[in-house]
N, C-alpha and C positions, 0 to 999 in steps of 0.2 A: 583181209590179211595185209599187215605193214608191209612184213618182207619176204622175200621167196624163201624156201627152206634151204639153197646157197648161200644166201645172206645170213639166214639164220646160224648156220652151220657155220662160215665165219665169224660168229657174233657180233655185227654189223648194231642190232638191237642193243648191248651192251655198249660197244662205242658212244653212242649217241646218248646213253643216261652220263656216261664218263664225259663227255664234251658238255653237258647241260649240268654237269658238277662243278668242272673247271669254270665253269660262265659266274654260277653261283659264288664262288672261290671268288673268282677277280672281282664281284661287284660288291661282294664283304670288303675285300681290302679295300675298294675305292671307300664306301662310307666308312672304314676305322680310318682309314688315311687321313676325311674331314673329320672326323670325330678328334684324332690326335693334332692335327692342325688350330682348330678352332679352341682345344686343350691349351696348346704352345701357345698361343696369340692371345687366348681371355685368361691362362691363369688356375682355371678350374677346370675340372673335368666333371661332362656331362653329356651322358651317350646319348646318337638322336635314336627313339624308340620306332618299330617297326609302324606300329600303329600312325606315327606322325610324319613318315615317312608315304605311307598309305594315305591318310587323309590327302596331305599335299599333293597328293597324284589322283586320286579321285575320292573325294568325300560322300560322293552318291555312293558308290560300289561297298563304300568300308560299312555305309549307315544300310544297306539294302541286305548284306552280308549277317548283317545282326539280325536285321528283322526275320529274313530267311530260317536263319540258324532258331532266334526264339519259339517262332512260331509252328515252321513246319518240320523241323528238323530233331532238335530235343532244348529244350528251354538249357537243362543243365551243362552242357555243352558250351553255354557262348561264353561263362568264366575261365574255361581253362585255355580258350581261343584270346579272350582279352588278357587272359597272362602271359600267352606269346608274345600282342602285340607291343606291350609294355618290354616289352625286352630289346636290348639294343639292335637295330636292324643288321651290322655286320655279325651277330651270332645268328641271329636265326636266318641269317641266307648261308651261312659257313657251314652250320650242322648238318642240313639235306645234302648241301654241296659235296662234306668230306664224305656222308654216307655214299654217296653214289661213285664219288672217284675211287673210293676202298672198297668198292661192293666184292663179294667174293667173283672170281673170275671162273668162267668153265673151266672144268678139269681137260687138258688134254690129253688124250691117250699116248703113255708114256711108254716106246715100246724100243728092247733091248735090239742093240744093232746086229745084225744075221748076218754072220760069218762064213756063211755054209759050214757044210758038216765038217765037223776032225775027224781026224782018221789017223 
């Protein structure tokens, strides 16, 4: 069990996807930041893709990722994962991210303030 049912009860679990949104959030801006920098200084624009973003950080993991996915996982699968990666890195860290910071929040019990009796 992650959290106690106090924790739970204040949604401590919720927090924690909402701070792992915000995290996601800032590291989109930072690469559209170089994305828009590197735009202003060469003239063109061309977004760095998540896939190449992944390579540069580990190229064992991305190539291990695929073979995993062909093999054991479902062959038809690993196209619509390499259309993610193809896609600019500050979108696909910003979409989970806004998911989780907008996630719907518990309802809490909304209750009418008691007066005591009229009379």
């Amino acid at each position: 069990m992650l959290w106690t049912p106090e924790q739970r009860e204040r949604g401590t679990g919720l927090t924690v996807l909402r701070v792992i949104g915000w995290l996601l959030i800032a590291a989109a801006l930072v690469f559209l930041g170089r994305d828009l920098l590197a735009w202003h200084q060469g003239g063109q624009w061309a977004a760095t893709s998540a896939g190449k973003v992944w390579y540069g950080i580990s190229p064992g993991s991305l190539n291990l990722l695929q073979a995993v996915v062909e093999r054991h996982i479902w062959q038809p699968l690993w196209p619509a994962i390499l259309w993610i990666l193809l896609r600019p890195v500050w979108l696909v860290l910003a979409a989970p991210g806004l998911i989780l910071v907008f996630w719907p929040r518990r309802q809490r019990s909304r209750r009418r303030p008691h007066f005591g009796r009229l009379r």
